[in-house]
N, C-alpha and C positions, 0 to 999 in steps of 0.2 A: 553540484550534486554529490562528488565523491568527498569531498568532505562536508556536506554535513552529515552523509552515512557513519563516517567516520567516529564523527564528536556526540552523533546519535547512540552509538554503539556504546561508548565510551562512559556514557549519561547512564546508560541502562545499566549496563555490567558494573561500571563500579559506583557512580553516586543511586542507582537503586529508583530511576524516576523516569517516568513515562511523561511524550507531550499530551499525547489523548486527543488533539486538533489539531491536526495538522491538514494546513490546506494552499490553497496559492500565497495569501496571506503571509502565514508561515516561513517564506523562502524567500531569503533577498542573496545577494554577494558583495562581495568587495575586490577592491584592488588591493595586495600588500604587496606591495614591492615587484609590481607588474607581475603578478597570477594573481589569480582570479578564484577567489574564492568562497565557496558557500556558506551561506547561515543559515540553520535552522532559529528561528525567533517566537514569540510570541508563546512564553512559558508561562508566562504573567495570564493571560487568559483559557490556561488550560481549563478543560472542565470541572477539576477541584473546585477550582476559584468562582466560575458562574456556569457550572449545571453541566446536561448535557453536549458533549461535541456535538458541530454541525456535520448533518448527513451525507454534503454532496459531496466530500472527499471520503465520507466515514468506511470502515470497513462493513462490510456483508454479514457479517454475524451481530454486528453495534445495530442496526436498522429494524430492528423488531422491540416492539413496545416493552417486554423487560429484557433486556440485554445481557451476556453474559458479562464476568470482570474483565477490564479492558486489559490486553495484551502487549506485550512490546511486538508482537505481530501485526497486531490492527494497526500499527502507527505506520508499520513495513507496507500494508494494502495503500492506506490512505497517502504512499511516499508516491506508492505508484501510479495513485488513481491524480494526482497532480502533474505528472511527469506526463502523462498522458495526454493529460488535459494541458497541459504546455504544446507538447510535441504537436495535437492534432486543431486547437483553437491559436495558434500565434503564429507571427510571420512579420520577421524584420520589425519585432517590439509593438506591432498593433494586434489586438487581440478582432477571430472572426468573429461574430457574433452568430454566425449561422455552424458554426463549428459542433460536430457530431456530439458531444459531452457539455455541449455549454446547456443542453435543456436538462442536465444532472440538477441544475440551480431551482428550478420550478417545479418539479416533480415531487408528487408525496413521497411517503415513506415508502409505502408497499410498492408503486411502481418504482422506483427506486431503487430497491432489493432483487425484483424484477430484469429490470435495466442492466444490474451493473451482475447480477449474474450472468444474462446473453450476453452481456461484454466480456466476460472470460472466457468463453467457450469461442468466442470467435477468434479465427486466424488469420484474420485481414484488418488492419488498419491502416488508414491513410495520413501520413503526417505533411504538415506542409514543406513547403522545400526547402524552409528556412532549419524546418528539424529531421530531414528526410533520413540523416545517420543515426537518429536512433531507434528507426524503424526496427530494428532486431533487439535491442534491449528492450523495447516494450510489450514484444511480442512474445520474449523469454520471460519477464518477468509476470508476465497475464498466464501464461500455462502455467509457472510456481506456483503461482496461487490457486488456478484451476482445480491444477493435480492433488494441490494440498487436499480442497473440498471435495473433488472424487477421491480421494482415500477416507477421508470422514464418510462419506454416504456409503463404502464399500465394506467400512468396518462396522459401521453400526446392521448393515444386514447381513453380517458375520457374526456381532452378536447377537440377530433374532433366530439365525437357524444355526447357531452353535450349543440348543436343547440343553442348557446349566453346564456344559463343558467351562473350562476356565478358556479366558477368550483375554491376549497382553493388553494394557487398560492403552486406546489411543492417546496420544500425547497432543493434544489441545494448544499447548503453551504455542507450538510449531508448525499446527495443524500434519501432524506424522512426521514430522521433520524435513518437510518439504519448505516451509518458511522460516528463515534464520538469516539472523544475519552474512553466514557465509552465503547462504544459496543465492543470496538477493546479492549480493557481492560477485561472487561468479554468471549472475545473470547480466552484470554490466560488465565482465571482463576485468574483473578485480581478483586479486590473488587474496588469500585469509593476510597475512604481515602486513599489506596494505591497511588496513583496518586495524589492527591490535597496536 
């Protein structure tokens, strides 16, 4: 995981490219020299190449029938709506099927949007034993995003009763600067030089 946040970062800031699907898919590792390490894959079928990303990792803003432009944010949501979906569907390499996120897969859109918004707001999730240690990175990383979206909903009714006052434009890119690749970095206990 910390390196493909890594080589994720890296992608963005200086070759300029978003994956835009990212999903379990997405995520394999390897061995190099005994560690163990992550890949982000699967750039060949980003949505440039055939259309829209799929929803059940997608980010909360992607899930509405015209979507805004896609963000190196949303790739940050959808990094975590897998991690998630790791931590609370898998155990000793067999996936549950009865696992809290796995009916993310058969769900329309709008409940969907639905779903994975009461999944931020909550402060309990159960992971199986096999991922029980990153009960707290998941739980940090679901409030980042949270707070990001209550700072959107708190500034936009800052701009309905700020009556033509000038009102600082929200910054979208980060949702307030609450999702970055530091913040997502400090929600797993990563320092920023780790990453750069």
């Amino acid at each position: 995981m910390l390196t493909c946040l890594a080589d994720y970062r890296q992608l963005c800031e200086k070759g300029q490219a978003l994956h835009c699907d990212i999903g379990l898919d997405s995520l394999g590792y390897c061995d190099k020299a005994g560690q163990i390490i992550g890949i982000l894959c699967e750039f060949d079928s980003a949505p440039s190449v055939r259309g829209r990303a799929s929803p059940t990792y997608g980010a909360i803003d992607l899930l509405v029938p015209n979507p805004p432009r896609h963000l190196y944010r949303h790739d940050l949501e959808s990094l975590f709506y897998v991690l998630a979906s790791i931590a609370t569907g898998f155990h000793e390499g067999k996936h549950i099927r009865s696992a809290p996120l796995w009916k993310w897969h058969i769900l329309d859109m709008e409940t969907l949007l639905e779903e994975k918004t009461a999944f931020l707001s909550q402060s309990v999730l159960t992971t199986t034993a096999h991922f029980a240690a990153l009960d707290l990175w998941i739980l940090d990383l679901g409030a980042m995003i949270g707070h990001g979206v209550i700072a959107r909903k708190d500034h936009a009714i800052l701009v309905k009763k700020s009556m033509g006052r000038v009102v600082q434009v929200f910054d979208e890119e980060t949702l307030g600067g609450h999702v970055t690749f530091d913040t997502f970095a400090a929600c797993i206990g990563l320092m920023y030089r780790t990453l750069t």
